[in-house]
Residue, then its C-alpha position, 0 to 999 in steps of 0.5 A: x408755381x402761382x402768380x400773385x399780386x400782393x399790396x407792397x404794404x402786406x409784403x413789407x408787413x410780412x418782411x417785418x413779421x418774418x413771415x416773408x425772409x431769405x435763404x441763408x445763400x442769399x448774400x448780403x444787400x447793399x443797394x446806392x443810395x441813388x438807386x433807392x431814391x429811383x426806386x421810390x420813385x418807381x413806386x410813386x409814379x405807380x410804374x411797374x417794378x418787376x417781378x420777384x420769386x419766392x418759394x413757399x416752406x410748407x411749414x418746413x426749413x428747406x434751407x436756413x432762413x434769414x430775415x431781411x436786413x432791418x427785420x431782426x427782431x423776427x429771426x425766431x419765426x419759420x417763415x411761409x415764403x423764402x425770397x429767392x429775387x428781389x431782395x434789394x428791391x423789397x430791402x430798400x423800401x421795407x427800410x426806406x417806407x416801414x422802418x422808422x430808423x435810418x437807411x443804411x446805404x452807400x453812394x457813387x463811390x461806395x461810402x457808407x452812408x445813413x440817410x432819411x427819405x423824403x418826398x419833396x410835395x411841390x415838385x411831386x406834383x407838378x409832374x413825372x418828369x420831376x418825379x427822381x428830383x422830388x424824392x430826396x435822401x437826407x443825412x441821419x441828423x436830417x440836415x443838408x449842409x453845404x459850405x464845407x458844412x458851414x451853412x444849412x440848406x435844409x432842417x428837417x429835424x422834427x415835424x415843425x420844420x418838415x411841413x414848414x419845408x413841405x417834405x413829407x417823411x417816407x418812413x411814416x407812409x404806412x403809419x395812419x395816425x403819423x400821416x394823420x398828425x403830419x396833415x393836420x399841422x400841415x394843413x393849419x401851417x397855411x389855407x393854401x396847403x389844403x390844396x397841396x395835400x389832397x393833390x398830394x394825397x390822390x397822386x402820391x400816397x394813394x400810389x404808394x398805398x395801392x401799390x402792387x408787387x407781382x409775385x411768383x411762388x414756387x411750391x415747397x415741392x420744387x428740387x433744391x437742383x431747381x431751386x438753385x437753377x431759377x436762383x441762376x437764372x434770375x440773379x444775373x446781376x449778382x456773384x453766381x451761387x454754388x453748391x457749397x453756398x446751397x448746401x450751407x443753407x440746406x443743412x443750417x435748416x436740418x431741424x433734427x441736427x438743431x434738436x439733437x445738438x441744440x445748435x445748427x450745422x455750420x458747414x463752413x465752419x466743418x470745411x475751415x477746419x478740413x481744409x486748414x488741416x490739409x494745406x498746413x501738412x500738404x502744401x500743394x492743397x492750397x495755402x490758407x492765407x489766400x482763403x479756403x477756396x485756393x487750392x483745392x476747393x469745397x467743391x471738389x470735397x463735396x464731389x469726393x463725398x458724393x462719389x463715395x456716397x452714390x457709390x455705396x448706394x448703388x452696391x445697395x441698389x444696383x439702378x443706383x448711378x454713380x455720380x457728383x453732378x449738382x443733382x447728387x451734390x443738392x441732395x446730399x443728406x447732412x447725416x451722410x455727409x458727416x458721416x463720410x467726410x471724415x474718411x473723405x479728408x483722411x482719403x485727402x491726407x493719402x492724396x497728399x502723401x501720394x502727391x509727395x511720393x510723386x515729387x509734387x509738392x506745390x500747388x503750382x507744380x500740380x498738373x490737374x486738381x480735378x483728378x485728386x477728386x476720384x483718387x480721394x473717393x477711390x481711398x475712401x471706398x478701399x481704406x488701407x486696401x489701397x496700398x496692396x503693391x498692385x492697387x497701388x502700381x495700379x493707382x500710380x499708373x492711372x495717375x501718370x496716364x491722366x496726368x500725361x494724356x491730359x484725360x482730366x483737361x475738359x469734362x470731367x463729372x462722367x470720367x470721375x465715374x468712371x475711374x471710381x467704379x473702375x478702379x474699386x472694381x479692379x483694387x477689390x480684385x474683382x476685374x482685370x480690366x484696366x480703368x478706361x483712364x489708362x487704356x484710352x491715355x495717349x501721349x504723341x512724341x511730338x507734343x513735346x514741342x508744344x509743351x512750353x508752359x505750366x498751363x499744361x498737365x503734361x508739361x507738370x508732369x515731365x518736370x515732376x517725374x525729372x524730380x522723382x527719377x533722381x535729378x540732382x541740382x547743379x549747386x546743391x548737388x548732395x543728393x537727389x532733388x527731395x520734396x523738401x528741397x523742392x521748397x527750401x531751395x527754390x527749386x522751379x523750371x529753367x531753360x538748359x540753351x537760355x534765351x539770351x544763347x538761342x537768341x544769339x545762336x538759333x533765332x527763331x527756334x521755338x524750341x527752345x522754349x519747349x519742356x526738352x530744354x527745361x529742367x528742374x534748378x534751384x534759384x542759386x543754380x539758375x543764377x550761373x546759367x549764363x552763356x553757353x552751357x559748356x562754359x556754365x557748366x564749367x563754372x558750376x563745378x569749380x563753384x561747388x568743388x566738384x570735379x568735371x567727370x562727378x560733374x557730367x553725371x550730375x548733370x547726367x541725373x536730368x536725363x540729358x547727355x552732357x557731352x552735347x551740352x559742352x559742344x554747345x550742339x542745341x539741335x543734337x541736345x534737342x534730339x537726344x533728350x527727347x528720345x530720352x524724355x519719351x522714355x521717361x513718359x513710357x515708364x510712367x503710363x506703362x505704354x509705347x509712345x505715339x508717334x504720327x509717323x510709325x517709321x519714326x519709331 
């Protein structure tokens, strides 16, 4: 790292020639236009400006460079220098003092303006304090109206009119013979003007010229996983950057793709199409119209790659680890990502097949997109290996322990490891150990009390497996609950005992709102859970035809006790289908439930 103070006009120079651009990652620039006009007065005062970072190429393409907003001519060149903070400060007055066109900026409520900059002399030299007010931004036809545009403040179009104001045009600051010409018609408009420019000239211009822009440069040496943690650090004001933004940049800037293929790597053009590809057969993915990242994200894709490219070096070199952290993630090479994301979004096309098997079919009803991370990499690695009967009962198991001993709520990067080594190891036959997935998954009975909303993974995964062990809708009652009648009848989570009842007959029992008096219903069936249960539950089979008895084992498919729904017993309802529910849970993670007291048992 070096520390230089280069002169703002061979910055904005090198800005022009495209010796100094930005990373592709960087974002647009949109500065207002009062910060502009601050900011050149910043620099007129001399006062100082704060630090920017770039980081040196060494003649190379770390990342696709882009060149500054205004210096587009030079896109051809391979800049020495990437910007990585400062760029709407150097943007700003690369448009404002070395362009010589309009600046392209917004005011306080964000409309788009194009203004000119100029320097108002007599009040630039009266003092500092009128510095902000001495600098001002005009419209593109250079002229000030007021009175509902009826009358002219202020004419700047053409030199003439400019000196006859005394306005001095920024845009020209750095161009001698412009200056020149502008002083000479200055000075010969009125003797008096003489004194006005030199005093101009000394506390002004020279400013402007002498002005130095402290500089730090990172070696071309520094990690993209550096790189991407100063970009952090510094850009405070900024969206935070991810992976994904950094890893689009790096592999646009692969030389050899772009002279094997005529063209650059386009990853988010590669993820869009992977992505669409997903929601449009598996719902739960996400849905496209809310945009690429809802559902499952380019980050939990890049991980999924990552994992099975760390995997497959570490069989090659044993002190190799495992692992999607940001370093792997960073230097990820493009030809590997290529290579593997194809097997990657088929190993997803699995996961959603897997998912639907599970009766778990919409984003909002999926208890943990995370652990769909190490399942996809898992597929990858083992291919059709996966779907042996006991890689597969293996693979079901771990899910539903994760899902059900809510394993993949905190930290996750070190269990993704974990669970891809652990069950390649055991689906290639090669351990009998179970994945620490499974062995450390606990679910304590009584954290069926607390589960009340969809903020928990456990709560997600009851209601599925209610689904997936044969529930049957109280009104379209033709057959078990199927995934596509998920979606087509509105199917969703509704309370057994309503609030309206508990409130009337059990105030203050906040079990009512637990997942034990919750089921999976249509729309249409929820529409007739008014009242009490046994006179709902009467209502429900006249309105379907269905005899009372056929009725009750409709009811019965919910893992519940009809009987006690037609004596209205809330508390032996309560009992009896938490019993039955822990039941459920032991089959699914093929383990005893915790109790916290043993005796309960």
């Amino acid at each position: 790292m070096a520390l230089d103070s280069p002169k703002l006009q061979k910055v904005l120079e090198d800005i022009k020639s495209g010796v100094l651009q930005l990373p592709d990652f960087q974002r647009e620039w949109k500065w207002d236009d009062q910060r502009i006009r601050e900011l050149i007065a910043t620099v007129t005062l001399d006062y100082p400006l704060g630090v920017v970072m770039t980081l040196e190429t060494g003649g190379k393409k770390p990342f696709r460079p882009r060149t500054l907003t205004g210096a587009e001519t030079a896109r051809s060149v391979t800049p020495d220098l990437l910007l990585l903070d400062g760029q709407q400060r150097l943007t700003s007055l690369f448009q404002a003092l070395h362009l010589d066109q309009p600046v392209r900026t917004v005011d306080e409520r964000n409309k788009e303006l194009e203004r000119w900059y100029y320097v108002d002399i007599p009040k630039a030299i009266g003092g500092s304090t009128d510095r902000d007010e001495a600098i001002v931004s005009v419209p593109k036809e250079r002229v000030l109206r007021s009175n509902f545009a009826r009358t002219v403040d202020l004419d700047l179009r053409g030199r003439t009119l400019e000196c006859q104001a005394k306005y001095f045009p920024l845009s020209a600051v750095f161009d001698s013979d412009r200056v020149t010409a502008w002083q000479k018609e200055f000075v010969l408009m009125d003797d008096a003007n003489w004194g006005l420019w030199a005093q101009f000239d000394q506390r002004i211009l020279h400013n402007i010229r002498s002005f130095q822009i402290p500089m730090i440069k990172l070696a071309a040496t520094t990690t993209k996983d550096a790189v991407c943690s100063v970009f952090e650090r510094v850009n405070t004001g900024g969206v935070p950057l991810n992976v994904f933004e950094l890893l689009t940049a790096t592999y646009a800037g692969d030389g050899d793709y772009e002279d094997a293929h005529g063209d650059y790597y386009r990853l988010p053009d590669a993820w869009q199409d992977i992505k669409k590809s997903l929601v449009t057969s598996y719902p739960v993915f996400g849905r496209i119209e809310q945009g690429v990242e809802d559902g499952l994200s380019s980050s939990d894709f890049l991980q999924a790659v990552t994992l099975v490219n760390t995997w497959e070096r570490k069989r090659e070199r044993v002190a190799t680890a495992v692992s999607c952290k940001r370093r792997e993630l960073l230097n990820l090479p493009l030809a590997d990502f290529i290579r593997i994301a194809p097997r990657v979004a088929n190993a997803f096309e699995w996961v959603g097949e897997f998912l639907g098997e599970q009766c778990i079919v919409r984003q909002t009803d999926l208890p943990y997109r995370t652990q769909l991370v190490p399942m996809a990499a898992v597929r990858a690695i083992l291919g059709e290996q996966v779907d042996e009967p006991s890689t597969r009962d293996l693979m079901t198991r771990w899910y539903w322990c994760g899902v059900l001993g809510e394993m993949y709520g905190g930290a996750t990067e070190s269990r993704f490891t974990r669970d891809v080594e652990q069950l390649v190891a055991a689906g290639e036959g090669g351990t009998r150990a179970l994945p620490d997935t499974v062995t450390e998954a606990a679910f304590l009975a009584d954290r069926l009390d607390t589960l009340t909303t969809r903020n928990s993974a456990a709560y997600k995964g009851i209601y599925a497996l209610l689904v997936k062990q044969g529930a049957v809708d109280w009104f379209h009652n033709e057959g078990p609950l199927t995934a596509g009648g998920l979606l087509q009848h509105g199917v969703d989570i509704r309370q057994v005992f309503s609030k309206a009842w508990l409130a009337r007959h059990a105030t203050g029992d906040y079990r009512g709102n637990s997942i034990v008096n919750k089921t999976p219903l249509s729309y249409r069936a929820s529409k007739s859970l008014v009242g009490s249960p046994s006179s709902y539950l009467r209502m429900l089979a006249r309105e379907t035809g269905t005899p009372p008895e056929w009725f009750d084992d409709v009811v019965a498919t919910h893992v519940m006790n009809p009987a006690l729904l037609h004596q209205d017993d809330f508390d032996s309802f309560y009992v009896d289908r938490s019993a039955r529910l822990v039941e459920l849970v032991n089959e699914a993670m093929g383990k005893r439930t915790v109790f916290r007291d043993e005796s309960d048992r």
